[in-house]
Steps between C-alpha positions, in 0.01 A plus 500: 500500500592637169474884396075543509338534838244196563179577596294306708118534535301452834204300493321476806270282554388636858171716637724760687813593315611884576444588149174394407604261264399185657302210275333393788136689639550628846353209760123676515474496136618132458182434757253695261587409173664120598800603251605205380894347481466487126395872486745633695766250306371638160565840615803486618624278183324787264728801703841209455442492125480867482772595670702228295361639169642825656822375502550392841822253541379368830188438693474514887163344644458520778162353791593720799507861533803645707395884522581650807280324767398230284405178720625147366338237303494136517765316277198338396292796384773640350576185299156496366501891425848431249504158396226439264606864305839348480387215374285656202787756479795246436292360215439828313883705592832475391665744787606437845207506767603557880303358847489816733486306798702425785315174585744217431225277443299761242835552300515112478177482343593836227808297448326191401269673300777665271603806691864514498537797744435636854380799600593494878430815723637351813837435278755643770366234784336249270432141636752213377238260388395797207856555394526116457227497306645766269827325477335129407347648204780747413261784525554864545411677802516893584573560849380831614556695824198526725489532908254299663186446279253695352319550776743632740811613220424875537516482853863457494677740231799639714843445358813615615609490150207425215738368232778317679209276678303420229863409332598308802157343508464368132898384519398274773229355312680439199783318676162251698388423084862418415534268769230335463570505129314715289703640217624823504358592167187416641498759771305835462483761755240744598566817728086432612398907393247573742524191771628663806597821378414829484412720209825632541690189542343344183619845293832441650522141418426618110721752535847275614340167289857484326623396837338161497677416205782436745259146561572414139144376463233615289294772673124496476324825581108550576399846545143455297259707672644525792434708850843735449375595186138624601709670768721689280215581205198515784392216253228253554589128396321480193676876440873335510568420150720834424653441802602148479626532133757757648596281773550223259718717248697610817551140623632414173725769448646425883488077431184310481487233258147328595248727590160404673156699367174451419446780183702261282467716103576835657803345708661321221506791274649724801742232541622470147576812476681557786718163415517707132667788670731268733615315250500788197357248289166347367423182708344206268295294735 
């Protein structure tokens, strides 16, 4: 990965994502003002180009919220929610963009378009026919720990022990993408902060992130806005920024290499200087 943490930008082009964010109208406005594909496409392009100008290295877009409780979408909404922003994106970007999907049929359609990552939530048990897909057109995937599904994850968020599990759990996937044949070097993992775990758990996780490197994969980290840090600062969402720049600084120090948000500018400069420190030198980018 280099010496300078990547950052990756969420896009989401959804009506219900957790942190307001969403480039899509919730379902009652859609009726009233018949929002049209193109608008919602335009807007979501516009908040891609920012976030690039920014300095992101990576976009993530992705048609399907997975907050806790979130209910599914069809692999054929979802493919009409990312692929024509892809499409006007691959045209206009130089850096990487990433599907956030788990649909293999979705991440077929990103990859056709001229993503060359993907996103996949459901990484640990993730269907064969996706990880195929990945491997025919050498892409990059990020496998990330999750129980269940969104809607049901944070019913299940015992563990005998947090970090051994989630090890144990990733390990397994890794060897499923080698055997089918994805590359190694093509393999990112994802401890899934906040997807079946527990304020606590997720400030554990951040805590002991060195011990993943034990994986010898990249690790991607999302904490951006999310529910452990409104717990901790009594914070609503759009209150999180402080919070998330200090969880991003702390993943850093403890590991991260890739790490998911949506305030790209203020990110990027918390993350350049932290690499500064790490490294005791000036990083040219």
């Amino acid at each position: 990965m280099g010496t300078h943490t990547r950052v990756m930008g969420i896009v989401n082009v959804t009506p219900d994502s957790f942190s307001h964010d969403g480039c899509l109208a919730s379902t009652a406005t859609q009726k009233q003002s018949r929002i049209s594909t193109k608008n919602f496409t335009a807007k979501a392009i516009s908040q891609a180009l920012k976030m690039v100008a920014a300095g992101a290295d990576i976009l993530d877009i992705g048609g399907e919220s997975t907050r806790p409780g979130a209910r599914a979408v069809s692999a054929k909404e979802e493919t009409t929610r990312v692929i024509p922003i892809m499409r006007a994106l691959v045209k206009k970007i130089k850096i990487p963009i990433s599907v956030d999907t788990y649909k293999a049929s979705v991440a077929q359609a990103a990859l056709d378009t001229g993503a060359s990552i993907v996103n996949n939530i459901k990484g640990v048990p993730a269907e064969k026919r996706l990880l195929k897909i990945v491997k025919n057109y050498d892409a990059a995937i990020v496998l990330m720990h999750m129980r269940g599904n969104p809607r049901t994850m944070q019913k299940n968020i015992h563990y005998h022990n947090l970090i051994s599990e989630i090890i144990t759990s990733l390990r397994n996937s890794i060897e499923i993408c080698l055997e089918i044949g994805i590359k190694s070097d093509k393999i990112i993992i994802d401890p899934g902060i906040g997807f079946g775990k527990t304020a606590q758990q997720n400030l554990e996780i951040l805590n002991r992130l060195n011990e993943f490197a034990v994986l010898k994969c990249p690790i991607l980290v999302g904490t951006s806005r999310k529910s452990f840090i409104g717990k901790v600062l009594d914070n609503e969402v759009h209150e999180r920024l402080l919070g998330t720049i200090a969880s991003v600084c702390s993943s850093i120090h403890t590991g991260a290499h890739i790490v998911r948000v949506h305030d790209v500018k203020e990110i990027k400069e918390a993350a350049r200087i932290t690499d500064a420190i790490l490294n005791q030198k000036i990083l040219t980018l």
